[in-house]
mmCIF file of the N, C-alpha and C atoms, coordinates in Angstrom:
data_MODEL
# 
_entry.id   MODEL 
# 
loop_
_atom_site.group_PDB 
_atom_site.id 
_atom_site.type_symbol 
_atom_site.label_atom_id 
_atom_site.label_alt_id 
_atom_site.label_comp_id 
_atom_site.label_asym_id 
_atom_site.label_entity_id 
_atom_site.label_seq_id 
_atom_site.pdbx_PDB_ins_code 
_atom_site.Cartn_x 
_atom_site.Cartn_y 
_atom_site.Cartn_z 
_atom_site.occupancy 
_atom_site.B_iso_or_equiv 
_atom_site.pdbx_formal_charge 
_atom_site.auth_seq_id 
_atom_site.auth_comp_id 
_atom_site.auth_asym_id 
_atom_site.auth_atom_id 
_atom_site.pdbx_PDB_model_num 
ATOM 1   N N  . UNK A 1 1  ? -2.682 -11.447 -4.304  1.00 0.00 ? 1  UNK A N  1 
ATOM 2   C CA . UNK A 1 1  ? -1.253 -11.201 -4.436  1.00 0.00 ? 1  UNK A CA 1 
ATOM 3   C C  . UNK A 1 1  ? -0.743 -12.045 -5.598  1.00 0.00 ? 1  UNK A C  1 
ATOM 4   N N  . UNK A 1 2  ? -0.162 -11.550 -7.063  1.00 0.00 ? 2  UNK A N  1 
ATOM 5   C CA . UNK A 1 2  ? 0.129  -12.413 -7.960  1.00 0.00 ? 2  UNK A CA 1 
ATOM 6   C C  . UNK A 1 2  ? 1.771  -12.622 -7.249  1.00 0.00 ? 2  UNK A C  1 
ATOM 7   N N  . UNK A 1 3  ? 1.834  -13.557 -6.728  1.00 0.00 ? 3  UNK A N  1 
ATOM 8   C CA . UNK A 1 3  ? 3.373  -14.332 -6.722  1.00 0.00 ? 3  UNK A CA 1 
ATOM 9   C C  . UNK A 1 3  ? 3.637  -14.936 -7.649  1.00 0.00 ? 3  UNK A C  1 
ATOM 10  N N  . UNK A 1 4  ? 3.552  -15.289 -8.302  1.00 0.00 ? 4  UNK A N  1 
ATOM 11  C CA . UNK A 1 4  ? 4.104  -16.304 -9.415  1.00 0.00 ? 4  UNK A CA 1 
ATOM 12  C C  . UNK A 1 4  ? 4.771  -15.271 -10.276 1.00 0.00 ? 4  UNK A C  1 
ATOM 13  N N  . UNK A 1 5  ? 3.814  -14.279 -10.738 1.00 0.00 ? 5  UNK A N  1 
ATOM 14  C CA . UNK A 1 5  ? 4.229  -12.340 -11.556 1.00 0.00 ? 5  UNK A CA 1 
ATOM 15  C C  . UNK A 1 5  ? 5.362  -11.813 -10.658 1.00 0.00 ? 5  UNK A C  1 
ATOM 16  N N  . UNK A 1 6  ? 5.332  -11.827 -9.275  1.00 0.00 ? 6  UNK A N  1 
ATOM 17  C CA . UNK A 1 6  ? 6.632  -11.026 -8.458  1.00 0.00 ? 6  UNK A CA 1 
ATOM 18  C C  . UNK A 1 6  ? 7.552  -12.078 -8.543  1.00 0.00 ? 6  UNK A C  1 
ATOM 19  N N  . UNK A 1 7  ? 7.570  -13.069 -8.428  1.00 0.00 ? 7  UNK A N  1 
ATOM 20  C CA . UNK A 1 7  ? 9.132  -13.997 -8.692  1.00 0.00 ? 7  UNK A CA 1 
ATOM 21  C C  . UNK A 1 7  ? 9.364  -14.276 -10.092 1.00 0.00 ? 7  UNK A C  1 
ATOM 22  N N  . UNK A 1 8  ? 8.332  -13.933 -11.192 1.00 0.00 ? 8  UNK A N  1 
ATOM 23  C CA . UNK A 1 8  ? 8.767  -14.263 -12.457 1.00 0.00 ? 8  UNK A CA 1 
ATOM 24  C C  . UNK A 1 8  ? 10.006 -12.467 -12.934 1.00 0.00 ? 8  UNK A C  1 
ATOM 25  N N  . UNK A 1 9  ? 9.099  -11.872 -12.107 1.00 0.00 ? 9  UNK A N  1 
ATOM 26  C CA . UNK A 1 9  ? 9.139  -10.202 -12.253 1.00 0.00 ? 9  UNK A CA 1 
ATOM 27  C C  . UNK A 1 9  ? 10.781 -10.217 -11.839 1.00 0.00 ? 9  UNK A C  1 
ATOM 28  N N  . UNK A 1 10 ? 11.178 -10.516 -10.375 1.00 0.00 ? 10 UNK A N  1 
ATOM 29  C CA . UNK A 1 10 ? 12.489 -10.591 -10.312 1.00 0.00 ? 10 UNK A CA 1 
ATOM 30  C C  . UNK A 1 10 ? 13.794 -11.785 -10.968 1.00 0.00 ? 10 UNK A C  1 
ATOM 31  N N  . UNK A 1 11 ? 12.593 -12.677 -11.782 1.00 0.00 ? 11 UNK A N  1 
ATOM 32  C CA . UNK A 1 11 ? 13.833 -13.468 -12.550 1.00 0.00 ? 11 UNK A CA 1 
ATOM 33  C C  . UNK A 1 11 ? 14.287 -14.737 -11.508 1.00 0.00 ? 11 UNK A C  1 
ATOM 34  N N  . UNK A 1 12 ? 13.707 -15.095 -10.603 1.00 0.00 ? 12 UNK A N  1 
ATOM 35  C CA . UNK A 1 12 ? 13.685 -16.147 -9.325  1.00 0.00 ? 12 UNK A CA 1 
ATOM 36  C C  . UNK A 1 12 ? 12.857 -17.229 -10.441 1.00 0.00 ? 12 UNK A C  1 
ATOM 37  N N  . UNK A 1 13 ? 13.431 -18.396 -9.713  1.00 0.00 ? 13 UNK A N  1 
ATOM 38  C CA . UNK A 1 13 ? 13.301 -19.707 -9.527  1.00 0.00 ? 13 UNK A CA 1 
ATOM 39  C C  . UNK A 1 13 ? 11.838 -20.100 -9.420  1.00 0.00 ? 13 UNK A C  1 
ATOM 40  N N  . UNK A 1 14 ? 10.898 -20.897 -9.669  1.00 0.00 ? 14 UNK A N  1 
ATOM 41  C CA . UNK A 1 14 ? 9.496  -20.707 -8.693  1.00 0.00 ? 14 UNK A CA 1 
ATOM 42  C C  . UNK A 1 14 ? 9.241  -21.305 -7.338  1.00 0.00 ? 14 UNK A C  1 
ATOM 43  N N  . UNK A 1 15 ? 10.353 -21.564 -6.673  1.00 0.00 ? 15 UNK A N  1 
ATOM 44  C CA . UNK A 1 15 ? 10.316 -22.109 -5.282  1.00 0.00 ? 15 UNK A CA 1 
ATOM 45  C C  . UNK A 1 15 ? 10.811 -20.758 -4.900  1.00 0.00 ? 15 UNK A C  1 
ATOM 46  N N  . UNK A 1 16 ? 10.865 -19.469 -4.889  1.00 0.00 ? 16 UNK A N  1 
ATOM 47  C CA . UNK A 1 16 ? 10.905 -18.351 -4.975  1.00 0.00 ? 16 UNK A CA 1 
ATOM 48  C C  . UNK A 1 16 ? 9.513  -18.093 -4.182  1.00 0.00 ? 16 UNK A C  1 
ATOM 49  N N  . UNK A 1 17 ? 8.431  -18.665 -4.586  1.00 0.00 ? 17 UNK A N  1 
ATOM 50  C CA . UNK A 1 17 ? 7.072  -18.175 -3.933  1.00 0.00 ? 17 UNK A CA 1 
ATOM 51  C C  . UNK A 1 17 ? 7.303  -18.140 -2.967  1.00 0.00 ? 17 UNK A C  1 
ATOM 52  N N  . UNK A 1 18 ? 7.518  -19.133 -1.999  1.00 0.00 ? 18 UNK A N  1 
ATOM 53  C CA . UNK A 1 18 ? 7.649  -19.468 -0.604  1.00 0.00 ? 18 UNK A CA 1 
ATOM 54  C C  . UNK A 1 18 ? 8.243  -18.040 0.088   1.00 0.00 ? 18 UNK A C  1 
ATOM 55  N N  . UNK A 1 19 ? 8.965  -17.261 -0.619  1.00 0.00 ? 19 UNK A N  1 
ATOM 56  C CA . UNK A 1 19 ? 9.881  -16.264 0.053   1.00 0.00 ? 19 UNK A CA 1 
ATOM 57  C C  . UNK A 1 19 ? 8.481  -14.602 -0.241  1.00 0.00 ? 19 UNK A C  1 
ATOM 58  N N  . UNK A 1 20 ? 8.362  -14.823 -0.936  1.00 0.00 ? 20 UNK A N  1 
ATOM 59  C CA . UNK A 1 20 ? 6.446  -14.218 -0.981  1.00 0.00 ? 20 UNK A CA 1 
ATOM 60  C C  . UNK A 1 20 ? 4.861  -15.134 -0.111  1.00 0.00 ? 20 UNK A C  1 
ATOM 61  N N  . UNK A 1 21 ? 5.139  -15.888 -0.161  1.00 0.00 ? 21 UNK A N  1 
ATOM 62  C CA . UNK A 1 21 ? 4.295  -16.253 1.004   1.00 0.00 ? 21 UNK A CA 1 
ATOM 63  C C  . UNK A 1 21 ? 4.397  -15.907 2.420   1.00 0.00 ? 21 UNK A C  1 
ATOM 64  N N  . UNK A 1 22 ? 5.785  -16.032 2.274   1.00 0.00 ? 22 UNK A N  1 
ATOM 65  C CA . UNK A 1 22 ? 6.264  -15.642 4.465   1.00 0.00 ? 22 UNK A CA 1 
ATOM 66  C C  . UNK A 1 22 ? 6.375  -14.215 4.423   1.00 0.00 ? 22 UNK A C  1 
ATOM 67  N N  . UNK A 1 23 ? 6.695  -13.843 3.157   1.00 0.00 ? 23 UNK A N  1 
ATOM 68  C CA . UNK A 1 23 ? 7.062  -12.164 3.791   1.00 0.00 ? 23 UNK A CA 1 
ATOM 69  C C  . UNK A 1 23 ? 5.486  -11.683 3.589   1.00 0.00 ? 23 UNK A C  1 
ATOM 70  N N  . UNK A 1 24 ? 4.750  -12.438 2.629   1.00 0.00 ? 24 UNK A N  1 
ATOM 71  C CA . UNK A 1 24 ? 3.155  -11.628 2.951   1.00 0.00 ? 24 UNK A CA 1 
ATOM 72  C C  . UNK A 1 24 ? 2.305  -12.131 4.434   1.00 0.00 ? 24 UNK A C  1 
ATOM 73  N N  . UNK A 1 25 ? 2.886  -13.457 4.459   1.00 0.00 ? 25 UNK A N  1 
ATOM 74  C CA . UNK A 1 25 ? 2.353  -14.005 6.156   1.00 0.00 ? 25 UNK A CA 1 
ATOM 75  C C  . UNK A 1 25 ? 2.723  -12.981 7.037   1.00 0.00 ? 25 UNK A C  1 
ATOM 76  N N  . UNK A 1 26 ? 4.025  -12.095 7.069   1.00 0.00 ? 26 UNK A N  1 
ATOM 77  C CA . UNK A 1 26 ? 4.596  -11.404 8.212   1.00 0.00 ? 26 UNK A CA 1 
ATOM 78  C C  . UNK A 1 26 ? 4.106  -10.011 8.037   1.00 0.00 ? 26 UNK A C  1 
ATOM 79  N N  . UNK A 1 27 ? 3.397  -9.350  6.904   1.00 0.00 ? 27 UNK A N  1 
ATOM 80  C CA . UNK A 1 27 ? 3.136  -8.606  6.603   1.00 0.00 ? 27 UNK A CA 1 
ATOM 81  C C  . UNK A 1 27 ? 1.542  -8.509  7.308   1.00 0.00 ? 27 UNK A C  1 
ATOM 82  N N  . UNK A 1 28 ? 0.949  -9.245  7.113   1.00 0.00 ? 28 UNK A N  1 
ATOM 83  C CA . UNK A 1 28 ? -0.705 -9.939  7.436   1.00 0.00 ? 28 UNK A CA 1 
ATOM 84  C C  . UNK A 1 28 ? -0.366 -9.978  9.176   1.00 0.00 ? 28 UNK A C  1 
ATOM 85  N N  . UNK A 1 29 ? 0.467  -10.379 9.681   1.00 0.00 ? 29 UNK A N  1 
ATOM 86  C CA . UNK A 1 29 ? 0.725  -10.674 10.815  1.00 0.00 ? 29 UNK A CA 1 
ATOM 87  C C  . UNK A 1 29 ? 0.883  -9.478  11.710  1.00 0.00 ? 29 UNK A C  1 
ATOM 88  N N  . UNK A 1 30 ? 1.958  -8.329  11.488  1.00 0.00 ? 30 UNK A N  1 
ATOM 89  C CA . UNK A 1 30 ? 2.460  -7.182  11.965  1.00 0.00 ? 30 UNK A CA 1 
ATOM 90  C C  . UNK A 1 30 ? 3.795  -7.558  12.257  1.00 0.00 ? 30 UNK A C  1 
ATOM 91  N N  . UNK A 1 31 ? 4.545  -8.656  11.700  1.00 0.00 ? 31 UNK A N  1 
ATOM 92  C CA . UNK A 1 31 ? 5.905  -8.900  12.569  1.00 0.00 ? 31 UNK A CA 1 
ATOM 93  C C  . UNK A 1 31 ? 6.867  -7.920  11.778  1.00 0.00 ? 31 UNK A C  1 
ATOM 94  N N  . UNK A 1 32 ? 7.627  -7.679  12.386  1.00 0.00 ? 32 UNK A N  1 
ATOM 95  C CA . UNK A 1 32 ? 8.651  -6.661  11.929  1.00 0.00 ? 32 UNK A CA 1 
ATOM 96  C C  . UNK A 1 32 ? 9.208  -7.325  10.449  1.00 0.00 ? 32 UNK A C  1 
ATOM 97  N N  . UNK A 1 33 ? 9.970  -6.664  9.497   1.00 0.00 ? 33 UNK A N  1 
ATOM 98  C CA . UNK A 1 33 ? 10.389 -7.349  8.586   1.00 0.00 ? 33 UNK A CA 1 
ATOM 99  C C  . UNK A 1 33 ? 12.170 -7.710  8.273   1.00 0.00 ? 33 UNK A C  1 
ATOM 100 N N  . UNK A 1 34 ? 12.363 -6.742  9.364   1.00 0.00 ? 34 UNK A N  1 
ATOM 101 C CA . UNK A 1 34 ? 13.914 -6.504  9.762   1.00 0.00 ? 34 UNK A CA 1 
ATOM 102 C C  . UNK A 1 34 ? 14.372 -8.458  10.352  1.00 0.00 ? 34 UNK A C  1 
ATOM 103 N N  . UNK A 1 35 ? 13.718 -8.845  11.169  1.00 0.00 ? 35 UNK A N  1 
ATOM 104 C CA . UNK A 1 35 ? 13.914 -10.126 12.167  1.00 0.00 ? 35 UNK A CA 1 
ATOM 105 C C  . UNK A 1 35 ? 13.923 -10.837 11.144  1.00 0.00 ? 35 UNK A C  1 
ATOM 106 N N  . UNK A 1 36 ? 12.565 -11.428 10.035  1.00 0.00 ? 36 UNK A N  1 
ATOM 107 C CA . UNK A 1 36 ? 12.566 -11.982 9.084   1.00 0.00 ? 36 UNK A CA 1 
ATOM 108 C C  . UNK A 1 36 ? 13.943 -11.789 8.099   1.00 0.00 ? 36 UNK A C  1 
ATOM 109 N N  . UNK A 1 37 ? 14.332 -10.632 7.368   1.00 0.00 ? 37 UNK A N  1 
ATOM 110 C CA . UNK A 1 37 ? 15.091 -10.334 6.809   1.00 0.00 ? 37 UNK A CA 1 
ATOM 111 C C  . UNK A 1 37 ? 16.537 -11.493 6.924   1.00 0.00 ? 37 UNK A C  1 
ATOM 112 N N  . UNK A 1 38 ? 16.583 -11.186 7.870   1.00 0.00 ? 38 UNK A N  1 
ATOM 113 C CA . UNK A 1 38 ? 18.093 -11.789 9.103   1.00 0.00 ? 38 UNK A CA 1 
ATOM 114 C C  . UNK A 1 38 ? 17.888 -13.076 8.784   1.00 0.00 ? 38 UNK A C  1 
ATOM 115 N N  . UNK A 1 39 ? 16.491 -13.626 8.812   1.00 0.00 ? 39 UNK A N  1 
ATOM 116 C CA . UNK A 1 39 ? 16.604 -15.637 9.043   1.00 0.00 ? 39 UNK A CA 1 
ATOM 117 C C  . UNK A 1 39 ? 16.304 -15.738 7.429   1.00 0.00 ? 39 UNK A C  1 
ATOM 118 N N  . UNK A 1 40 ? 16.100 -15.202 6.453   1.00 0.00 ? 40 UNK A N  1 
ATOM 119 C CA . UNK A 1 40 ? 16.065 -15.175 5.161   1.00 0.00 ? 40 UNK A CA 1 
ATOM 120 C C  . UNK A 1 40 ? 17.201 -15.197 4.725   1.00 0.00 ? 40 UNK A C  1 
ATOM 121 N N  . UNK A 1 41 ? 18.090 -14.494 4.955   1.00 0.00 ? 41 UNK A N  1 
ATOM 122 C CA . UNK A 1 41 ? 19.575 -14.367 4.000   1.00 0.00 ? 41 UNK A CA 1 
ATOM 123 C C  . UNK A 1 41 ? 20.189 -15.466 5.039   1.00 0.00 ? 41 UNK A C  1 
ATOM 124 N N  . UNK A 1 42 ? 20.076 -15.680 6.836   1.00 0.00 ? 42 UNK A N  1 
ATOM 125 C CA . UNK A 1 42 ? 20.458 -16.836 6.556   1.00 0.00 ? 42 UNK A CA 1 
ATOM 126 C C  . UNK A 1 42 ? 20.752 -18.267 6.158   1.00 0.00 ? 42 UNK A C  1 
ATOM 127 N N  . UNK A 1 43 ? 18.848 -18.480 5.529   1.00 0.00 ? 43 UNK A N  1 
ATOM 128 C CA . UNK A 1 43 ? 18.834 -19.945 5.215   1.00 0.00 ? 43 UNK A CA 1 
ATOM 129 C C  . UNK A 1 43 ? 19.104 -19.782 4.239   1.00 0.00 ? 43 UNK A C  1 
ATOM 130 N N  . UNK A 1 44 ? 19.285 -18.600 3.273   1.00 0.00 ? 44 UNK A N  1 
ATOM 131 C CA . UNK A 1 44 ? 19.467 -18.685 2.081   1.00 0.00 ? 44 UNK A CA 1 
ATOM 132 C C  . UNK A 1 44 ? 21.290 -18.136 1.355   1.00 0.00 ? 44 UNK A C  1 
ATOM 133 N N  . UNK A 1 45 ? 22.086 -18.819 2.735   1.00 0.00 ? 45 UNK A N  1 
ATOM 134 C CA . UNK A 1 45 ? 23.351 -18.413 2.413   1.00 0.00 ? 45 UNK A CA 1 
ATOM 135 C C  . UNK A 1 45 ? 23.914 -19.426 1.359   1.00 0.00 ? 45 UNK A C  1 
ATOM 136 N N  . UNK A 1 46 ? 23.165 -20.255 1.368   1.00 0.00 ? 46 UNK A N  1 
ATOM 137 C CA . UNK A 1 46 ? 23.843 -21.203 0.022   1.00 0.00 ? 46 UNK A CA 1 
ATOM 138 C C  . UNK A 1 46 ? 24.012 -20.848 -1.480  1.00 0.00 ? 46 UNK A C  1 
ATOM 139 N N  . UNK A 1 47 ? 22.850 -19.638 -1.341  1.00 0.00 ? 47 UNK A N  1 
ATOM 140 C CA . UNK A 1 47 ? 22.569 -19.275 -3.114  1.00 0.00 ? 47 UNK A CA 1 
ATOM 141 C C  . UNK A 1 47 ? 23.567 -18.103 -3.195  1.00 0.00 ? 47 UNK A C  1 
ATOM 142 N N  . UNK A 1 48 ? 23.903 -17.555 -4.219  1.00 0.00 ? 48 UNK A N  1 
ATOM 143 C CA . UNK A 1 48 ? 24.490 -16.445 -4.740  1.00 0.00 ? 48 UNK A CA 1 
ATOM 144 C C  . UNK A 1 48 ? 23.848 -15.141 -3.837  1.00 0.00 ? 48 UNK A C  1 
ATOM 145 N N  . UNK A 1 49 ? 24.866 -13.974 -3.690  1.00 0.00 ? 49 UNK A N  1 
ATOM 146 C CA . UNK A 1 49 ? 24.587 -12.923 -3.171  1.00 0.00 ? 49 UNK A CA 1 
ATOM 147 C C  . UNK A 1 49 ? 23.177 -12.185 -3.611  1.00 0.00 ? 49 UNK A C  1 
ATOM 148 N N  . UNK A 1 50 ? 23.028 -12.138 -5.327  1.00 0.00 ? 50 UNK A N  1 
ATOM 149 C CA . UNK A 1 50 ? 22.421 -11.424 -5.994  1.00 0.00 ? 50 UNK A CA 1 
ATOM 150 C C  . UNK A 1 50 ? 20.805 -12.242 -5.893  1.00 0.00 ? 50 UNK A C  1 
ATOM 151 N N  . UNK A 1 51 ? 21.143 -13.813 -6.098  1.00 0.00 ? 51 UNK A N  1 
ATOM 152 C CA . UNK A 1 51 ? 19.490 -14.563 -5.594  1.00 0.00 ? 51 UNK A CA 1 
ATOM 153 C C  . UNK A 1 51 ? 19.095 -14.180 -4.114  1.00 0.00 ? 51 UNK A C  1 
ATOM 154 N N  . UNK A 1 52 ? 19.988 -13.975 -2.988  1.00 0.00 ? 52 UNK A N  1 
ATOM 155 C CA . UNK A 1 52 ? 19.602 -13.565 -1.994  1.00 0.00 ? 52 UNK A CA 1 
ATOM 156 C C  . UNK A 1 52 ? 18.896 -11.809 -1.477  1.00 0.00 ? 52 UNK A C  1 
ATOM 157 N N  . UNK A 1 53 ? 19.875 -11.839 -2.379  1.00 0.00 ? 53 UNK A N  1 
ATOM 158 C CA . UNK A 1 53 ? 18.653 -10.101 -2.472  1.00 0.00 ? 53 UNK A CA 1 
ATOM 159 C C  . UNK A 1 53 ? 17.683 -9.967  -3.243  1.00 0.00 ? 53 UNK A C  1 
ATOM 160 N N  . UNK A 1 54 ? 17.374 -10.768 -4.280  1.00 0.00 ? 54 UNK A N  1 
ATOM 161 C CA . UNK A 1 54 ? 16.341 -10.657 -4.998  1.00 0.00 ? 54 UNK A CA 1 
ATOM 162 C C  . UNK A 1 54 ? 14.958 -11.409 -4.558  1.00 0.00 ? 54 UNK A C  1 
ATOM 163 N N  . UNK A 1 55 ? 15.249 -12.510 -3.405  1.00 0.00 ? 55 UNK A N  1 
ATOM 164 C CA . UNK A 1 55 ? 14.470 -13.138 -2.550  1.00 0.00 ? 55 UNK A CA 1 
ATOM 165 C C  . UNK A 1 55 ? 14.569 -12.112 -1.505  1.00 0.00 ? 55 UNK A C  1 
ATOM 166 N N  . UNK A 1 56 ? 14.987 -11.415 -0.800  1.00 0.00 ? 56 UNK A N  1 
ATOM 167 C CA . UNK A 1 56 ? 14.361 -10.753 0.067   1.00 0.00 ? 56 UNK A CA 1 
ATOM 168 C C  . UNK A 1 56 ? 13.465 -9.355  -0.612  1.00 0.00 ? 56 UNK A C  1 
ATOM 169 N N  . UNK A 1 57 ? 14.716 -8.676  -1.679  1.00 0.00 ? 57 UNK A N  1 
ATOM 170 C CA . UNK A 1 57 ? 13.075 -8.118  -2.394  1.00 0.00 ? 57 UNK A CA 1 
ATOM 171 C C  . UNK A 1 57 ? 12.115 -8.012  -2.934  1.00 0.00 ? 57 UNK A C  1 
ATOM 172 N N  . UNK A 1 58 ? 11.636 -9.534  -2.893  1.00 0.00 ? 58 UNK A N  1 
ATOM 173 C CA . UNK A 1 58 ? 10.223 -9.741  -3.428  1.00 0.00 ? 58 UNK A CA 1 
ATOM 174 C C  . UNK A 1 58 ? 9.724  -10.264 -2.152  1.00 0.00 ? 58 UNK A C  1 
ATOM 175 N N  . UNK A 1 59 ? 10.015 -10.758 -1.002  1.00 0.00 ? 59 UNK A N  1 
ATOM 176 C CA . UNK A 1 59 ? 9.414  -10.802 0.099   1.00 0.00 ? 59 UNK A CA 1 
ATOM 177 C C  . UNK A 1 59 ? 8.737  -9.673  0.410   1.00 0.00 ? 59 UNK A C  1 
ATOM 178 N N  . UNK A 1 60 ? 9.866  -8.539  0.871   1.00 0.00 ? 60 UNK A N  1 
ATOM 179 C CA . UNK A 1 60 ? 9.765  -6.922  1.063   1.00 0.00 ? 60 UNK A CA 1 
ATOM 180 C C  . UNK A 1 60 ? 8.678  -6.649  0.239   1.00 0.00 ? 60 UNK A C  1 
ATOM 181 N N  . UNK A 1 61 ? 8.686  -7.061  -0.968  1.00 0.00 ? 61 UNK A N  1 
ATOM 182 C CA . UNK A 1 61 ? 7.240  -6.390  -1.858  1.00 0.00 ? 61 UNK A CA 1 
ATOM 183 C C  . UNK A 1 61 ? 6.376  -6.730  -1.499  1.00 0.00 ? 61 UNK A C  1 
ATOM 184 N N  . UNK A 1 62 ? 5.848  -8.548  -0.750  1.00 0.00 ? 62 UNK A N  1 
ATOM 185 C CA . UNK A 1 62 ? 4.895  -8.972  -0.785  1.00 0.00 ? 62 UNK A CA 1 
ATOM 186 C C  . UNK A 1 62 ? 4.883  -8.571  0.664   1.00 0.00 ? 62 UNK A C  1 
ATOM 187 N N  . UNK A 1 63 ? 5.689  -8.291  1.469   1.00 0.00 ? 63 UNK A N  1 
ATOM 188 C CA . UNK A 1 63 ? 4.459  -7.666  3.007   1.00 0.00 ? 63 UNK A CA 1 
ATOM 189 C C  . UNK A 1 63 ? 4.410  -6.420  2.816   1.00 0.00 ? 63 UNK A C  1 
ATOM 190 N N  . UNK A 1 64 ? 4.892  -5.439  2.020   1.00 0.00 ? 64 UNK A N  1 
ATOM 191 C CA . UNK A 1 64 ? 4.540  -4.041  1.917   1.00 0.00 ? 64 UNK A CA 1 
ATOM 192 C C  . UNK A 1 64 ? 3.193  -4.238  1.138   1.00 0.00 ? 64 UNK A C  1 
ATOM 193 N N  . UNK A 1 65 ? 2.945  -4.886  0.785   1.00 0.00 ? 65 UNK A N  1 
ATOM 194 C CA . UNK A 1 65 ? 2.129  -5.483  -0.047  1.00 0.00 ? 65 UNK A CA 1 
ATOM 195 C C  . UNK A 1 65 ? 0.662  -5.875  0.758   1.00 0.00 ? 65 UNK A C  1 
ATOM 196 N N  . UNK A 1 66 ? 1.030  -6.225  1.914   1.00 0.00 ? 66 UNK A N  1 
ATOM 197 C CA . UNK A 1 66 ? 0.117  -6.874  3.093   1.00 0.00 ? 66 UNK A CA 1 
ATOM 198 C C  . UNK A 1 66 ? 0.142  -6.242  4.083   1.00 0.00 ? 66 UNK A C  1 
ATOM 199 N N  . UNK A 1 67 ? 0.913  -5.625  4.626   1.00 0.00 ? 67 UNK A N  1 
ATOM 200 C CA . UNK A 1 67 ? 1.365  -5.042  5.881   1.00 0.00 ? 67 UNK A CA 1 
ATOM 201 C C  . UNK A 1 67 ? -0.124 -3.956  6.114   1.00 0.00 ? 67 UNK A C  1 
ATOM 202 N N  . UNK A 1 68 ? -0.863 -3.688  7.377   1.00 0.00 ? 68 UNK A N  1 
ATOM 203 C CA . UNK A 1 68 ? -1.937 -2.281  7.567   1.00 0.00 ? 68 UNK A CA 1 
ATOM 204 C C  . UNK A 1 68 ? -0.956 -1.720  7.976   1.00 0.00 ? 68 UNK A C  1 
ATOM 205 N N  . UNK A 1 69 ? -0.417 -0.850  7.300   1.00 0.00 ? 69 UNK A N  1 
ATOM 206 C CA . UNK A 1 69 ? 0.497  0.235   8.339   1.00 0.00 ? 69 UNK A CA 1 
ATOM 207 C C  . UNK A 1 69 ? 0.199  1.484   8.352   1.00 0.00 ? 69 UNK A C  1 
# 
C-alpha cells in the first residue's frame, strides 16, 4: 500500500498516514467503514472541513484498498 503516494496524492500533511493505516487496518479486519468514519471526523474536528474529508478519503481508499469483499 503506497501511503506516503495517497496522502501526498490528496495534498495531506504526512501524519496523514496514520488515517491510511487504520482505514487499511479496518479494511484487513472486516469492520464496517461507516463506525470508523464517525470516530474519524470526530477526532479530527479540530482541522478544517476540507482536511477532514480529505482524511477520510484516503482512509476510504486505503480499506477499499484492503477490504476481501
Amino acid at each position: 500500500l503506497p501511503a506516503a503516494k495517497m496522502v501526498k496524492a490528496k495534498g495531506l500533511r504526512p501524519a496523514a498516514i496514520n488515517s491510511v493505516g487504520l482505514g487499511a487496518a479496518m479494511g484487513l479486519l472486516g469492520i464496517e467503514f461507516d463506525a470508523f468514519e464517525s470516530m474519524l471526523e470526530e477526532n479530527l474536528r479540530k482541522l478544517g472541513a476540507e482536511t477532514r474529508r480529505k482524511n477520510v478519503d484516503v482512509a476510504r481508499d486505503a480499506y477499499e484498498k484492503t477490504a476481501s469483499g
